[in-house]
PAMIKE-762348 format. One record per residue: x, y, z of N, C-alpha, C, O in turn. Coordinates in steps of 0.1 Angstrom, whole numbers, plus 5000, padded with zeros to 4 digits. Layout:
BEGIN
XYZXYZXYZXYZ
...
This chain:
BEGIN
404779826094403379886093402979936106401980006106
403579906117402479886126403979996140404880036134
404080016154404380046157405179956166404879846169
406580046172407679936175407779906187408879916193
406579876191406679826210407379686208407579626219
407879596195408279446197409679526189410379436184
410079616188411279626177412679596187412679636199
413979526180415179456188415879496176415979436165
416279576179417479616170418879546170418979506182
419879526163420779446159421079406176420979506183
421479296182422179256198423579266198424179296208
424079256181425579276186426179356181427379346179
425379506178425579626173426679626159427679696158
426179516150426579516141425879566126424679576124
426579596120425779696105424479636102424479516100
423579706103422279596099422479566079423079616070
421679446080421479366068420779406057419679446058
421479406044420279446035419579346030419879226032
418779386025417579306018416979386002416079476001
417779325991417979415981417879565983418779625990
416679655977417079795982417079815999417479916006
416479716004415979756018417079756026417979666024
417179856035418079826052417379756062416379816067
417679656065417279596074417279646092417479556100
416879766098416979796109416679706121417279706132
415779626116415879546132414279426132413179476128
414379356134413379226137411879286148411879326160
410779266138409379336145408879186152408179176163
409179096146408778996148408778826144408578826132
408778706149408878586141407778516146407378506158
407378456135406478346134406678236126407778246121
405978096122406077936117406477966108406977866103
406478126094406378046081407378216080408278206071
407378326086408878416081408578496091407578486097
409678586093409978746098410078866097410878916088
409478936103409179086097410079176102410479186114
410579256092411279346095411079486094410379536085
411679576105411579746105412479766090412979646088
412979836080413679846072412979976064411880016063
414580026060414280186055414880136037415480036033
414480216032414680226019415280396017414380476015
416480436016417680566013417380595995417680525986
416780705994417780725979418480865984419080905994
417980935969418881045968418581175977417581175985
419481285977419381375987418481405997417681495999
419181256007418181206019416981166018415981186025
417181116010414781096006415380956017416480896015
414280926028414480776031412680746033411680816033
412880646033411180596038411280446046411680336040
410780456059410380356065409580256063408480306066
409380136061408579996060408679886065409279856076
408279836061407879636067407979556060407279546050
409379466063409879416048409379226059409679206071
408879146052407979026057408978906046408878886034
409778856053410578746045410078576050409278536059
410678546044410278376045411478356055412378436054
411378236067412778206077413278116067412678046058
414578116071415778086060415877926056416377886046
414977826071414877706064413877636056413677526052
412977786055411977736048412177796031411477746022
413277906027413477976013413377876006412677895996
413677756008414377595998412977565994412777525983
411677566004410577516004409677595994409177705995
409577465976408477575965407177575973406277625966
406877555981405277565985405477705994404777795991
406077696002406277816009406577905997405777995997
407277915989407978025982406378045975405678135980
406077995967404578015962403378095969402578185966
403578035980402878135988402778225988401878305985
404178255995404678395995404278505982403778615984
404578445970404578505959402778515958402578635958
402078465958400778435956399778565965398778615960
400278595977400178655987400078805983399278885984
402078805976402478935966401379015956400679125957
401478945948400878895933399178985931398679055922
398578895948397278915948396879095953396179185948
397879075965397879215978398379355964397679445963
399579345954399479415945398479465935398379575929
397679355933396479415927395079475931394179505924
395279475948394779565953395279655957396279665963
393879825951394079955953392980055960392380135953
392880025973391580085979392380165993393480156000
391480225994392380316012392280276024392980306034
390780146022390680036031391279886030390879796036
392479886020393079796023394579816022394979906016
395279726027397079786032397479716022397179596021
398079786014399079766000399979696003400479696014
400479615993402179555993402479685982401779745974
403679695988404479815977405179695971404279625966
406079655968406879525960407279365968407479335980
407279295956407479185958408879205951409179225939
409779175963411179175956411779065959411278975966
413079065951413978895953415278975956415579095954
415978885959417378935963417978795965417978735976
418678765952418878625949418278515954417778465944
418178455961416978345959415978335964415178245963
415878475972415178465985413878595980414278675972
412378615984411578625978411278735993411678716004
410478865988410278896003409279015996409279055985
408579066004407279176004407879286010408779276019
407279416005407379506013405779606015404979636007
405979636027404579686033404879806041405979846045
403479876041403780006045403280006062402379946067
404380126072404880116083403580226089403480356088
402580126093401480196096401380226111402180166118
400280336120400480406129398880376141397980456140
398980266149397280346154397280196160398280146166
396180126158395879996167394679876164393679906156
394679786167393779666155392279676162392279726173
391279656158389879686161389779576176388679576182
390579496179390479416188390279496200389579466209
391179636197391379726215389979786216389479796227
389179816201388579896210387279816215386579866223
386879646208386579546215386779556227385779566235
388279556233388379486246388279606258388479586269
387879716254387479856265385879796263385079726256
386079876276384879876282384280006279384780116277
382279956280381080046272381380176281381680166293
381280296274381380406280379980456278378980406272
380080576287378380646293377680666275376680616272
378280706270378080806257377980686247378580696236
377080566251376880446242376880486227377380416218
375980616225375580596209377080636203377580566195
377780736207378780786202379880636199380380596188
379980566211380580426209380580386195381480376187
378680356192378280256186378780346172379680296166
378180456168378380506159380080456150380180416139
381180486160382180456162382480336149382780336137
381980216164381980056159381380066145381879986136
380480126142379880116127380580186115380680126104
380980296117382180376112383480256107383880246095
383880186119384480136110384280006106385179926105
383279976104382479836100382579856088383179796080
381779976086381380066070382780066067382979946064
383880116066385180116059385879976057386279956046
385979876066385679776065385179716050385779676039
384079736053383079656039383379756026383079716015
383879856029384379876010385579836008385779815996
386679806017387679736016387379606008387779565997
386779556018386479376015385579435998386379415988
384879465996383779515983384879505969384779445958
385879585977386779605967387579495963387979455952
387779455974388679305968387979205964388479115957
386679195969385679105959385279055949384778955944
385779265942385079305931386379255920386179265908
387679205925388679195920388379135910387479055911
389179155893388579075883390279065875391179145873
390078895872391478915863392078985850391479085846
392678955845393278965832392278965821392179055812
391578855823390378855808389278905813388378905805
389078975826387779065826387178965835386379025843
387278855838385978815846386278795863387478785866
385478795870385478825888386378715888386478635879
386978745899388078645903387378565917387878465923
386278635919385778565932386478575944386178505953
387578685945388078675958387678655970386978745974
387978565979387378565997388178546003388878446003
388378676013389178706022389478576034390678556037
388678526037388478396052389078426066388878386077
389978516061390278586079390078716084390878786090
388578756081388478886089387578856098386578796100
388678936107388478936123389379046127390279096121
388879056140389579236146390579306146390879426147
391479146145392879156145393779226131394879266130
392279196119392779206108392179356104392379396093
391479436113390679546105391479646118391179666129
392679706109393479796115393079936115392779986104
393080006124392680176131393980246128395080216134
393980336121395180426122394580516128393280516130
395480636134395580766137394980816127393780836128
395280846118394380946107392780926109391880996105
392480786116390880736115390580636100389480606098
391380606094391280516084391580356087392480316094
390780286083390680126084391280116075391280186064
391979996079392879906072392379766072391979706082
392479706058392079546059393179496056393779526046
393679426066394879306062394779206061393779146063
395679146057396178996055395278896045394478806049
395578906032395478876024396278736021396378696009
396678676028397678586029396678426023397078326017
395178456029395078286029393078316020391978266020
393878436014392478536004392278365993393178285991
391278365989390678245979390378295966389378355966
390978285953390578315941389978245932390378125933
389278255923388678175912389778065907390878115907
389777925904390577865897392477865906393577835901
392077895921393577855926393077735934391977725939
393977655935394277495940393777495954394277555963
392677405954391977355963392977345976394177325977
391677385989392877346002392677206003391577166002
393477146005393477026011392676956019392476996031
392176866016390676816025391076776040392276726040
390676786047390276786061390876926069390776936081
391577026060391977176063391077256063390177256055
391177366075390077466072391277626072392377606077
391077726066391577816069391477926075390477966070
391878006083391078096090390878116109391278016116
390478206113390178146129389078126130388178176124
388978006143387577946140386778076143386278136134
386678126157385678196165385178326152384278406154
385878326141385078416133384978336118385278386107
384578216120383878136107382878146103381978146112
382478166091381078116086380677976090381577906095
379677946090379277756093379877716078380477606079
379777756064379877676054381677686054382477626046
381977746061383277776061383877666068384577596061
383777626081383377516088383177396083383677306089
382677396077382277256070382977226060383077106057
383577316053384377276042383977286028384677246018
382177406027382177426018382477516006383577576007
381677515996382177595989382277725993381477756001
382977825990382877975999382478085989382678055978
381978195991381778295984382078425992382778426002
381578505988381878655997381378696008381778756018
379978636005379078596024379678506033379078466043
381078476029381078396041382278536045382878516056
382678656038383278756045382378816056382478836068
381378846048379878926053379678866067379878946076
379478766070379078686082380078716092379778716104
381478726087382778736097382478896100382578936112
382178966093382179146097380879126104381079176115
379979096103378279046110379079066127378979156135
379978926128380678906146381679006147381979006159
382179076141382979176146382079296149382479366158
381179326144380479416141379879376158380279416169
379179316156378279276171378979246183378379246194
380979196181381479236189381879396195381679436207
382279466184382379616184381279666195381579736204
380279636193378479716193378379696207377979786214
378779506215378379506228379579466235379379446247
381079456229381879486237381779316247381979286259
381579246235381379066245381879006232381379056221
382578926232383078776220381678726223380978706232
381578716208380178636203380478456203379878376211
381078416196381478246195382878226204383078106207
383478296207384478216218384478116228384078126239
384778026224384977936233386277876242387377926242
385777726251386877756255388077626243389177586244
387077606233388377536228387777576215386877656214
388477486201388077546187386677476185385877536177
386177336193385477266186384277316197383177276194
384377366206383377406211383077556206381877586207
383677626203383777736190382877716176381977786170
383577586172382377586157381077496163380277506154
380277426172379577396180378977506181377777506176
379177626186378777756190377977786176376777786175
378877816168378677866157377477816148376677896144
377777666146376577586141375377536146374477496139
375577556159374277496166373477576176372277596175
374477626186373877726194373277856188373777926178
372177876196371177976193372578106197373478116205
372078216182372978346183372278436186371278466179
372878526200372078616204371478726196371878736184
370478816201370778926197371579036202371779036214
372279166192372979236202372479286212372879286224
371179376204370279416216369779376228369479446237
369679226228369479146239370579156252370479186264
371679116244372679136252372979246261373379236273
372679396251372979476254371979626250372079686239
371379666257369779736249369879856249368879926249
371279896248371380036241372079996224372680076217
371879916223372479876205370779896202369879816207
370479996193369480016185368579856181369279756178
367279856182366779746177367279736161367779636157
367179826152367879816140368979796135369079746124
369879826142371079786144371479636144372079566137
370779626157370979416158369779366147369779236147
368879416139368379406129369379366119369279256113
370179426119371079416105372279336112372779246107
372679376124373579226127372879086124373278986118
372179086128371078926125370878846118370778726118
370978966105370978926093372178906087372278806080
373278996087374378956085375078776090375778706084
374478756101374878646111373678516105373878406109
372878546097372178426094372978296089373678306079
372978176095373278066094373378026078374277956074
372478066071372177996056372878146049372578246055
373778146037374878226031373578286022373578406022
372778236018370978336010370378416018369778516013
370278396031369478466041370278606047369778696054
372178596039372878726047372678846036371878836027
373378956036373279026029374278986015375178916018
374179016004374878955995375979015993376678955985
376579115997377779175996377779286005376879336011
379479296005380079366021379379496019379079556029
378879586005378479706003376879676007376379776012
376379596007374579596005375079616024374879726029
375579516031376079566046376079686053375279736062
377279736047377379886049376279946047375679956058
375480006037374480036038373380016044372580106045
373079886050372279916058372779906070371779896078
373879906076374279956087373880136088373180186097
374680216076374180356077372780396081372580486088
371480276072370380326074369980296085368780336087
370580216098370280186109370480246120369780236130
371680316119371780376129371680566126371280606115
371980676139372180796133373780856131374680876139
373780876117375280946115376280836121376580816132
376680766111377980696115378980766107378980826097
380280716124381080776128381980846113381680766103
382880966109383080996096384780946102384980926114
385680926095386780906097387581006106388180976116
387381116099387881206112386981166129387681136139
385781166128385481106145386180986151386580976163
386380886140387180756147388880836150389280816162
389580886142390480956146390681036160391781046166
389781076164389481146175389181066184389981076193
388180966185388180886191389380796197389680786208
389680746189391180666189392380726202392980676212
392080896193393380986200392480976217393080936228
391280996217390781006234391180856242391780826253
390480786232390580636241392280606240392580616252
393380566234394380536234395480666235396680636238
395180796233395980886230397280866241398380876235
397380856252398180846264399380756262400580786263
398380576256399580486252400580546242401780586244
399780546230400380606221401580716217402480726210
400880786227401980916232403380856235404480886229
403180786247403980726255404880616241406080636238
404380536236404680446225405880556220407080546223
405380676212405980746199407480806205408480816197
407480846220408580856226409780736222410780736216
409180666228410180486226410180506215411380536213
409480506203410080516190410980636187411780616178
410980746192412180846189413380806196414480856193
413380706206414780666213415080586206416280576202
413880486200414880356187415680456176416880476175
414380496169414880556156415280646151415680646140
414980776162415080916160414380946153413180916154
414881056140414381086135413381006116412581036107
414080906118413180776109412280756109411780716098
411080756124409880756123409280876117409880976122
408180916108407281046108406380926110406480816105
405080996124404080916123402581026123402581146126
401480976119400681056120400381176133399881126142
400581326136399681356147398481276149397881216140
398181286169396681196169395581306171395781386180
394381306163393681386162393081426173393381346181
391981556179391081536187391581576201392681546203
390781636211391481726221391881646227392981686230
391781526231392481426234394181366232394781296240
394581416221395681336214396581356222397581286220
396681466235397681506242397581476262398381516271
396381406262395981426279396281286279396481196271
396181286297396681186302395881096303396180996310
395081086299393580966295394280836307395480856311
393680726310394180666316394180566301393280536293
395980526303396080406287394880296291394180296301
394980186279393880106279394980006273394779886272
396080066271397279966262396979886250396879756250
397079926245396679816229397779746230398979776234
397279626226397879506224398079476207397279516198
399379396206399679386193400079556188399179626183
400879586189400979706185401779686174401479776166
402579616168403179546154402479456147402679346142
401279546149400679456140401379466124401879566120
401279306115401179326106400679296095399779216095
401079366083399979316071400179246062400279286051
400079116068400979006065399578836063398678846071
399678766057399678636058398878586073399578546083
397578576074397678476084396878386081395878426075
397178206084396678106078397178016092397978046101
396177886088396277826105396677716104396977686092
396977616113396877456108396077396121396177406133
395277346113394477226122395377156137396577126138
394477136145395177046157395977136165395577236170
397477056164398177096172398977226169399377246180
399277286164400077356155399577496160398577436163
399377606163399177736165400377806157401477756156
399877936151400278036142400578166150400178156162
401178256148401778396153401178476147400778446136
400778616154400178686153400378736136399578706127
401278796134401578796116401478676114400378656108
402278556115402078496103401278386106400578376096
400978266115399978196121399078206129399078276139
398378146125396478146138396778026143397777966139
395877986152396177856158394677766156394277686164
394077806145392877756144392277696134391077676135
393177646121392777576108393977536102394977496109
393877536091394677446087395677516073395677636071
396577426066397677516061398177406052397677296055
399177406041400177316040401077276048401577346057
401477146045402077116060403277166064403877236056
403877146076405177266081406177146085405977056093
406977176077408177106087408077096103407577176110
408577006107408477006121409577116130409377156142
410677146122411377216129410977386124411777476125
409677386118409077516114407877566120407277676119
407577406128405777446131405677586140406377616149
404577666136404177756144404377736158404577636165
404177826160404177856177403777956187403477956199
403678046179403278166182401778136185401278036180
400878246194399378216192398778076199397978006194
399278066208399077896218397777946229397778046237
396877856228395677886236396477846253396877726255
396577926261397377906274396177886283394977936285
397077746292396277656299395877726311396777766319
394477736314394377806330394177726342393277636345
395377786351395777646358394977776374394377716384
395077886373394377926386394378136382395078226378
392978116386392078216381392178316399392478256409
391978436399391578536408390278526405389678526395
390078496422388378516424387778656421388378756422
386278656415385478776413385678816419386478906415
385578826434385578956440386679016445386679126451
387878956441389379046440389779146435389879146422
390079236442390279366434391379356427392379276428
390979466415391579456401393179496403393179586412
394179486401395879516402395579666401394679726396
396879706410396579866414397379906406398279836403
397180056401397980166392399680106395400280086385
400080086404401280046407401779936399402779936392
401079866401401079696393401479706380402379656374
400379816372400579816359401879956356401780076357
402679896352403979976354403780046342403179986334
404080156338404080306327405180196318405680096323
405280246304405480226296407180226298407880126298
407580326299408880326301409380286313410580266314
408780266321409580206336410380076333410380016323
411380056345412379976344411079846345409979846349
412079756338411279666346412079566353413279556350
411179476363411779416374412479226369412079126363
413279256372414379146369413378956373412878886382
413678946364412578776369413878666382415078656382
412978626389413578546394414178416390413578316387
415478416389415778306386415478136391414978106402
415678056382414977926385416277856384416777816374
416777836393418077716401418277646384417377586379
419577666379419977586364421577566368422177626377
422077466358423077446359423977566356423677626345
424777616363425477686359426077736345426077856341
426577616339426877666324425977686314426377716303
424977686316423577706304423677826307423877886318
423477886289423477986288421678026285420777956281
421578156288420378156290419578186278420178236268
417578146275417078166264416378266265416478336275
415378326250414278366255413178336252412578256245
412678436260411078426261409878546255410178666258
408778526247407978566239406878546247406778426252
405478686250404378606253403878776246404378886244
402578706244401778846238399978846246399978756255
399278886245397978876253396778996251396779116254
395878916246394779006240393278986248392478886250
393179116252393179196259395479216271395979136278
395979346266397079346277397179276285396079276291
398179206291397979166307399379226314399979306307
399879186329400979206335401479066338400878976343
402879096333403078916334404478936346405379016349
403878816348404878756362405378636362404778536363
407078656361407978536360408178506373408578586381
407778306377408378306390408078436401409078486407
406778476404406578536413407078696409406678786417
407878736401408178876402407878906387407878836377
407679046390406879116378407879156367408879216369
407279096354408579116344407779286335408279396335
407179276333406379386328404779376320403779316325
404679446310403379466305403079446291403279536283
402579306286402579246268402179366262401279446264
403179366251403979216247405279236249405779346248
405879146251406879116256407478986243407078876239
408679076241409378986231410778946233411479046234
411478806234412278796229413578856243414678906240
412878826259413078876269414278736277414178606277
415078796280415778676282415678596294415178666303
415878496296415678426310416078276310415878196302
416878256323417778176327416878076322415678056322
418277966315417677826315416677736321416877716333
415577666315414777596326413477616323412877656313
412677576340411677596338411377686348411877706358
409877756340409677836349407777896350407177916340
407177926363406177966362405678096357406078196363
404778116347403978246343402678256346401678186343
402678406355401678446356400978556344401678656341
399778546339399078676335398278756343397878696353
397878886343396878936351396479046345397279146343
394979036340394179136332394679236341395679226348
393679376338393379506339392079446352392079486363
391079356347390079336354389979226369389079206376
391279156368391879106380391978956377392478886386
391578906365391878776362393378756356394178836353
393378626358394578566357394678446356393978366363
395878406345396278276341397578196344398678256343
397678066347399078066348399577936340398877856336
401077936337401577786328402777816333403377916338
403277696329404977666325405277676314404977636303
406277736321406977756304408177666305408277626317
409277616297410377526297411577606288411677576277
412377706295413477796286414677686281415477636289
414777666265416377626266416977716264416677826260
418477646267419577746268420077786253420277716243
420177886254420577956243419677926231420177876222
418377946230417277916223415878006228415678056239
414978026215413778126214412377976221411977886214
411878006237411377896236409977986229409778106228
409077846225407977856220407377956229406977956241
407278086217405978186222404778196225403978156217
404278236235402778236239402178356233402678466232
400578296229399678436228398478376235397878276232
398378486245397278446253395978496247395978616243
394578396245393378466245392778476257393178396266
391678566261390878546270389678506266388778486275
């Protein structure tokens, strides 16, 4: 779905794998519960089409709870048909093994344009952020509205929308993903003391464990919305429980307060979306949208977010679609990027997550952290084998920060897309260990530094490095920075990082 800044094509230049009709080209990514793959689908006189084939990992195929999922995930994402949400094309098997296929989408997750910074031309911004709030909410509308077999609502609720999940293409079309841990009328209770979802975008009744309805989507688009608008994480904290603390107790700003070129009407209708009590929000993601339209002037039409997109990211992008004609040649068609922009040198802003996918994300309580496709690190799940637990998505410990007043890393620092990049220092190991790798991803981009020398610019997948241990540095765009240890085994994927800020 999503574009191939993480794609590793076969290591030992051997025939890639099928997967019933699918070719397996090459691994987008792994997470606790399966793996996504680049994969073409050939027929006749040369018709091919590229996708995102999302399988279960091979020691979990045996596991019926996992397989159910999977299927459940299928089942549901098939019976949605809207242009704001990302389709499964089939739920195929290929002897025992159960796997999805998804379409190979082009553009960047609502998180990037969160993590830029407010430009002069605020209303045009805001317009923007509401633009795609409003697409957004007919997505979610539509899947709310979902009704089964004998006619009656199925009550669907999404529980994980958040920025990561409300995808931007190039054309300017929103995408709602991840339907993975969606709630239907009459399907099996989660498990008590489980929550699903990430915290920093919970409802409070969501939090608590109650019953859920569609306002508890409404309330999640309320904080993205108000994130979009002032360009600041609304409930972030620095841990989950000071997060739902936030959520439940602490006074919620206004946007306008925060920020007083967001229309008083505007944070009118965030406010209300954000009301604590599920009676006091709007009752559906359409009554939302709507009065987002009536609040602000002219929100953004699809074509502007397209244009927008191409101005603010057009540069990475650019640079991105090259690297994908060196993977795949002529296998990618991706959208032109709209708008006088789609072709200047804009200074990149680098989106992060650029594979994204449209996939499954569900969390587990405690210790346990999820991968960007397929785990969160913030609720809860059926339980995982121990040699399956997530790992991906790890809140990374900050052991030493750059002071405010340090200037920000220079153009040099942040190395171009295609530049070499610089070899990590090795960390004194026994000679015969063979070496592992290493996975870190980070939202907002950072530049990461192994052991003092610069490895390059997240995300970074699946990068190899001498047995052992070793220090990582991160370093925003804005001059902060984080650091940890990491511990490589030999000949082994150690546990992936996703840094939040």
């Amino acid at each position: 779905m999503a574009a191939l800044e993480s794609y590793t094509p076969q290591a030992d230049g051997s025939t890639p794998t099928r997967l019933g009709r699918y070719e397996l080209l090459g691994q987008l990514a792994t997470g606790g519960m399966a793996e996504i793959h680049l994969a073409r689908l050939a027929g006749v006189e040369g018709f091919e089409k590229i996708v995102v084939v999302k399988r279960l990992l091979p020691e979990l195929v045996a596991s019926k709870a996992y397989v159910a999922m999977l299927l459940d995930e299928g089942k549901l994402a098939g019976r949605l048909d809207h242009p704001n949400v990302c389709e499964v094309f089939e739920l195929g098997k290929d002897g025992g093994e159960y796997f999805l296929v998804m379409p190979y989408l082009d553009g960047v997750p609502a998180t990037d344009f969160i993590a830029r910074p407010r430009d002069p031309d605020r209303l045009a911004q805001l317009r923007v952020a509401c633009g795609i709030i409003t697409q957004a909410c007919a997505g979610l509308h539509h899947a709310h509205e979902l009704r089964g077999p004998d006619g009656a609502p199925l009550g669907l609720v999404h529980r994980d929308v958040s920025p990561s999940n409300l995808f931007i293409t190039t054309s300017g079309l929103v995408k709602v993903l991840d339907f993975g841990i969606a709630k239907v009328r009459g399907a099996a209770e989660t498990e008590v003391g489980t929550i699903k979802g990430k915290t920093q975008y919970m409802a409070p009744e969501q939090l608590l464990g109650e019953p859920l309805d569609r306002r508890c989507d409404v309330f999640a688009l309320g904080i993205v919305l108000y994130e979009l608008a002032t360009h600041q994480r609304l409930f972030k904290r620095a841990s989950d429980y000071l997060t739902a603390r936030a959520i439940l107790e602490e006074p919620i700003p206004r946007a306008d307060a925060v920020d007083p070129a967001v229309p008083a009407a505007l944070a009118d209708v965030i406010a209300k979306a954000l009301a604590r009590t599920p009676a006091d929000r709007y009752a559906t993601a359409r009554d939302l949208a709507r009065a987002i339209e009536a609040a602000i002037d002219r929100v953004a039409t699809q074509d502007q977010i397209a244009a927008a997109l191409a101005e603010w990211h057009g540069a990475e992008l650019s640079a991105l679609r090259t690297r994908q004609a060196k993977v795949l040649g002529s296998h990618v068609q991706t959208v032109p990027l709209r708008g006088p922009a789609a072709g200047s040198a804009a200074p990149p802003t680098r989106a992060t997550r650029r594979w994204v996918l449209p996939l499954a994300a569900l969390g587990v309580v405690g210790a346990a952290a999820g991968g960007w496709y397929a785990l969160h690190a913030h609720s809860g799940s059926p339980p995982i084998p121990p040699d399956a637990a997530p790992s991906i998505s790890v809140q990374a410990p900050v052991v030493a920060s750059v002071p405010p007043d340090a200037p920000p890393p220079s153009p040099a620092d942040a190395a171009p897309p295609d530049a070499p990049v610089a070899a990590p220092m090795k960390t004194p190991v026994a000679a015969h260990k063979e070496p592992g790798l290493f996975s870190i991803e980070s939202s907002p981009y950072a530049t990461i530094f192994v052991d003092g020398h610069k490895l390059g610019i997240t995300p970074i997948l699946k990068h190899a490095l001498p047995a052992g241990h070793h220090r990582i540095r991160a370093v925003l765009q804005d001059g902060r920075s984080k650091e940890l240890g990491l511990d490589v085994p030999a000949g082994k994927q150690a546990a992936p990082i996703n840094l939040s800020w």
